[in-house]
C-alpha positions in Angstrom: 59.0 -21.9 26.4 59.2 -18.8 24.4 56.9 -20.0 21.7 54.4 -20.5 24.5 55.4 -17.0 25.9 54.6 -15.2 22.6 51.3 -17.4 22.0 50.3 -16.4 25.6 51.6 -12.5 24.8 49.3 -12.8 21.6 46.0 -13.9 23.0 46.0 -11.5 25.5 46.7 -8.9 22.9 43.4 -10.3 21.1 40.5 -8.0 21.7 38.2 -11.0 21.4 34.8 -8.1 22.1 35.5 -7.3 18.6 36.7 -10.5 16.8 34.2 -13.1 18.2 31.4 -12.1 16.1 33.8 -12.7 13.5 34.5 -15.9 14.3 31.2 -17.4 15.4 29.6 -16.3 12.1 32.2 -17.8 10.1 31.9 -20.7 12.0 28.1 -20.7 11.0 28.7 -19.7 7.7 31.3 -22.9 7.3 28.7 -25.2 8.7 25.8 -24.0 6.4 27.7 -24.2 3.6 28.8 -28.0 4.0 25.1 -28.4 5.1 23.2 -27.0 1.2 26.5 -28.5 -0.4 24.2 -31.4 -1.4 21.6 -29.3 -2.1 22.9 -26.5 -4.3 24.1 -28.6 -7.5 20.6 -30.6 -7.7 18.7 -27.1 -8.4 19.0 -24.8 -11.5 19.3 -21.3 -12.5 17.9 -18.7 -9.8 17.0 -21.9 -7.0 20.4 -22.2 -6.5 20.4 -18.6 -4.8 17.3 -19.3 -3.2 19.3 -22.7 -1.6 21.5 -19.9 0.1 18.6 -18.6 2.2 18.7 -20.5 5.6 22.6 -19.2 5.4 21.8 -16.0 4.9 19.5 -15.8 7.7 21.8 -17.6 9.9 25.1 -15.7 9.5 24.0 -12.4 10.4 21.9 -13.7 13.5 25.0 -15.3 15.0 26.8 -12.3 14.6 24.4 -10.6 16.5 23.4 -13.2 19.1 27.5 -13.3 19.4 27.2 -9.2 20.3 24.2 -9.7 22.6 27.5 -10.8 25.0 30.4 -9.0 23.7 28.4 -6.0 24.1 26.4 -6.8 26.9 25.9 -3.7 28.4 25.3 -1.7 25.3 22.5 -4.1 24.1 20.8 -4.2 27.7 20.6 -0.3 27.3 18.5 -0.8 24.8 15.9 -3.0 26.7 12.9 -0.8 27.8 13.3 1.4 31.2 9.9 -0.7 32.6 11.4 -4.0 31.9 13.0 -5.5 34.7 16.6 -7.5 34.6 18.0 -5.8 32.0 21.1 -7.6 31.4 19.6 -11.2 31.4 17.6 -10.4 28.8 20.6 -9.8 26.4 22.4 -12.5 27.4 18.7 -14.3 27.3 18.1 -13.3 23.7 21.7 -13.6 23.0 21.2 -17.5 23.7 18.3 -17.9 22.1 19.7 -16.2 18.7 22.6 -18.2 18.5 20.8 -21.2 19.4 18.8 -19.9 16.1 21.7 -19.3 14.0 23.2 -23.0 14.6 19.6 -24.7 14.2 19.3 -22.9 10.7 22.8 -23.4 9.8 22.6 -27.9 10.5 18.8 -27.6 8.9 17.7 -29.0 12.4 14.4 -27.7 13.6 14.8 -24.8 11.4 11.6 -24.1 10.7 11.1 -23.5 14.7 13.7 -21.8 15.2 13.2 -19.5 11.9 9.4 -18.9 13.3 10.4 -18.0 16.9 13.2 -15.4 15.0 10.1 -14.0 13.6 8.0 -13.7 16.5 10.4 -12.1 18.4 11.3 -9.6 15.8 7.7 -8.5 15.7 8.1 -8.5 20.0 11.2 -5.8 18.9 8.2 -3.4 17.4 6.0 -3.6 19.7 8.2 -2.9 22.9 11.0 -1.0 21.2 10.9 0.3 17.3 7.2 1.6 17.5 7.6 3.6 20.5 10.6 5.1 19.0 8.3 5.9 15.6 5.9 7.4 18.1 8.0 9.8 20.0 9.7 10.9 16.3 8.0 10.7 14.0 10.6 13.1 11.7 13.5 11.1 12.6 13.7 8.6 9.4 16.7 6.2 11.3 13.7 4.9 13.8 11.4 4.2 10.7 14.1 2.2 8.8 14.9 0.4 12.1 11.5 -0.4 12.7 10.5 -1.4 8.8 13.6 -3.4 8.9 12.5 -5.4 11.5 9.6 -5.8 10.3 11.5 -7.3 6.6 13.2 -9.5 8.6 10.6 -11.3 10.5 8.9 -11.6 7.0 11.3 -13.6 5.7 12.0 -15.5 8.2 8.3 -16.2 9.1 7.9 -17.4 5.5 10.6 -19.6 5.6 9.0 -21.2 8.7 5.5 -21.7 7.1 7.7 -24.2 4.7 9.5 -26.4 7.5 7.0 -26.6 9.9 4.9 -29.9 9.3 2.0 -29.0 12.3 0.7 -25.9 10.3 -2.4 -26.1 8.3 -2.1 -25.6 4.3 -4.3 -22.5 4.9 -1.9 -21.3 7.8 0.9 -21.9 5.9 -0.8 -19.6 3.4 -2.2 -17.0 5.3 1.5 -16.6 6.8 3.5 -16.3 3.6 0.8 -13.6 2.1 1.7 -12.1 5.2 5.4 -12.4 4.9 5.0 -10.8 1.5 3.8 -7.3 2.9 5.8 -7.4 5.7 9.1 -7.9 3.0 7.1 -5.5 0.4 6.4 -2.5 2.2 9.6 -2.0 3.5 11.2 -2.4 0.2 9.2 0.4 -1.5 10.0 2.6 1.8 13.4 1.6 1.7 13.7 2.8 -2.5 12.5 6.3 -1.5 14.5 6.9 0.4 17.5 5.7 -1.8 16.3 8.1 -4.0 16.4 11.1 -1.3 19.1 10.2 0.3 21.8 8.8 -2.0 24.6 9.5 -0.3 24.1 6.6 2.0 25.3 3.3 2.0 22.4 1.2 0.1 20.5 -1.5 1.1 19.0 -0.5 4.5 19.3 2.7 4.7 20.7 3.6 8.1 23.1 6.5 9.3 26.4 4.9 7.5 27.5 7.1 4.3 28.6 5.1 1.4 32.8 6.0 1.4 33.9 7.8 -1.8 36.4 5.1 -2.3 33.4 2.8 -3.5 33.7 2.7 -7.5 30.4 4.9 -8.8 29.1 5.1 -4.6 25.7 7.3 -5.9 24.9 5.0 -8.9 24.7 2.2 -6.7 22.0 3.7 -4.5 20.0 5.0 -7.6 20.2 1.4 -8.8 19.5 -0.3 -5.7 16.3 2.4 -5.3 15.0 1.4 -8.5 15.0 -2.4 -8.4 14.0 -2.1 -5.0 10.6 0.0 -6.1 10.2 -2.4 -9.3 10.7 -5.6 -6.4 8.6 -4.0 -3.9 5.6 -3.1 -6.1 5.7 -6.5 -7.7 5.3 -8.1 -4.2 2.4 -5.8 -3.1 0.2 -6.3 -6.0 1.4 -10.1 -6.1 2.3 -10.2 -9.7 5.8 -12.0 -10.2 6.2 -12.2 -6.2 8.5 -15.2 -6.3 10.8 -13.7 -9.4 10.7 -10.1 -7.9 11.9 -11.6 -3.9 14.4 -13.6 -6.2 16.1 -10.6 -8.1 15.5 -8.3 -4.9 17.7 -11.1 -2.5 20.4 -11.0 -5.4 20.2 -7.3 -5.8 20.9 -7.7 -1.9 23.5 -9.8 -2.1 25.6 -7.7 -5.0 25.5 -5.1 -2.3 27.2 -7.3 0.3 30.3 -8.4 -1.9 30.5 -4.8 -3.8 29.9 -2.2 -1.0 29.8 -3.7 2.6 32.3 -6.5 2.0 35.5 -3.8 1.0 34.2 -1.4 4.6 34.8 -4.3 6.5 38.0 -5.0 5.0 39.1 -1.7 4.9 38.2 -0.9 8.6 37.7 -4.6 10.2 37.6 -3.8 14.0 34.5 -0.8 13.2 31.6 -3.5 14.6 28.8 -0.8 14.8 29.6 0.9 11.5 31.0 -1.9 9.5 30.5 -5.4 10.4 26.7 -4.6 11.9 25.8 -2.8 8.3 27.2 -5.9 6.1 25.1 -8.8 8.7 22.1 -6.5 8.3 22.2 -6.2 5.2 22.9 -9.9 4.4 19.8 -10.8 6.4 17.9 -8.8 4.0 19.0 -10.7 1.2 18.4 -14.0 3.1 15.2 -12.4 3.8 13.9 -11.7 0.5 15.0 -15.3 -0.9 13.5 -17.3 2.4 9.8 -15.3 0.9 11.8 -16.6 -2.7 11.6 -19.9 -1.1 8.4 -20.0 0.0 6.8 -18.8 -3.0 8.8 -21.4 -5.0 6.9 -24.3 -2.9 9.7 -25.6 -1.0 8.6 -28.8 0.6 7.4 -28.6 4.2 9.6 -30.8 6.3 11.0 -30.5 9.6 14.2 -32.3 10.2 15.5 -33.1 13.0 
């Protein structure tokens, strides 16, 4: 009886608004790993990164389909003033991303769910990042939202032009040359601004200052500015694109276990500051080896 006391007296201690994104995307990350277990051994040198993609992708969009509920009310503020219902449409697209994140995680009608990830991203520019551009132009937090966005549905539309069977080989193209200046332009935005603003945390660079505490915090945005310029140039004049979205997604990734990794640790329950930066951030990297992917000549299935 006291056991069941305490357990009780524990739960109810739990503040499950911040720990449940936690715990779906590990969840998600578990299942995607078991899934590409078969997968990873069979491919050599960079592929095996490039394996890693559909987890990447998936990881960070169950965290955030998890917050579309945790944080209802936040996320609904953030639907636009002329659309009506504003709270079922973050629950709505809190469903439909985690619907996303399991589909890519069990490689079942993940190149659908991947392609509709995508579309709505680009839906996200048009209704919300855009107008935000537009009514600031100066303010450089709306651009990297909006150009972030705009990576992400890249890569994730890229990886869909590889799983879907219905599209036409010259769809299939036209949408990965796409994908490749949706990633690229970003990227060289994204190194500038590494360069002018070093002093915060790499990799998308948002509000979030890099903490002192990070061994050498300045080199690390001076080196992530000039891969990312060497990456991003590559991929807009199409010379390398496949090695340079390969090196850019493990570039990506370094950040994640050196920088974003140790902020979550050292400050787990920080969601907006912490846990938010290391998901976005992870998505780039499964961004940038999803266009990997693509480029590589994945074969076009669609599992089911």
């Amino acid at each position: 009886m006291g056991a069941d006391v305490a357990t009780w007296a524990l739960a109810g201690s739990i503040r499950w608004d911040l720990w449940l994104p936690y715990l779906i995307g590990a969840v998600i990350l578990c299942i995607g790993l078991l899934v590409i277990a078969r997968d990873v051994p069979q491919r050599h040198g960079p592929d095996k990164v490039i394996a890693l993609a559909p987890v990447f992708l998936a990881v960070p969009i169950a965290v955030f389909g998890t917050e579309h509920f945790t944080f209802a009310k936040i996320v609904a503020g953030m639907v636009p003033s002329w659309i009506p219902g504003h709270l079922f449409w973050a629950l709505f697209v809190g469903a439909c991303l985690l619907s996303a994140a399991l589909s890519l995680s069990v490689n079942t009608y993940s190149g659908l769910a991947a392609g509709l990830f995508g579309v709505m991203l680009l839906l996200f520019e048009v209704l919300i990042s855009i107008p935000g551009v537009i009514g600031a132009p100066g303010n450089r937090i709306f651009w990297a939202v909006a150009l972030r966005d705009l990576a992400f549905s890249g890569g994730a539309l890229a990886f869909a032009a590889t799983r879907i069977e219905t599209w036409s080989p010259q769809g299939r193209d036209r949408v990965i040359s796409l994908a490749r200046f949706f990633i690229a332009i970003p990227i060289v935005f994204f190194s500038v601004e590494h360069f002018l603003h070093p002093e915060f945390a790499p990799g998308v660079p948002l509000a979030r200052l890099t903490p002192s505490w990070i061994p050498l915090h300045l080199l690390w945005s001076y080196l992530t500015g000039a891969v990312f310029l060497v990456t991003g140039l590559s991929l807009i004049v199409n010379k390398g694109a496949r090695w340079a979205a390969t090196w850019l997604g493990v570039m990506v990734l370094v950040l994640v276990l050196v920088i974003y990794v140790p902020i979550v640790i050292a400050n787990p329950s920080e969601i907006g500051n912490g846990l938010n930066y290391l998901a976005d951030t992870l998505l780039l990297s499964g961004s940038a080896l999803a266009f990997a992917g693509a480029r590589r000549g994945e074969p076009v299935t669609q599992s089911a």
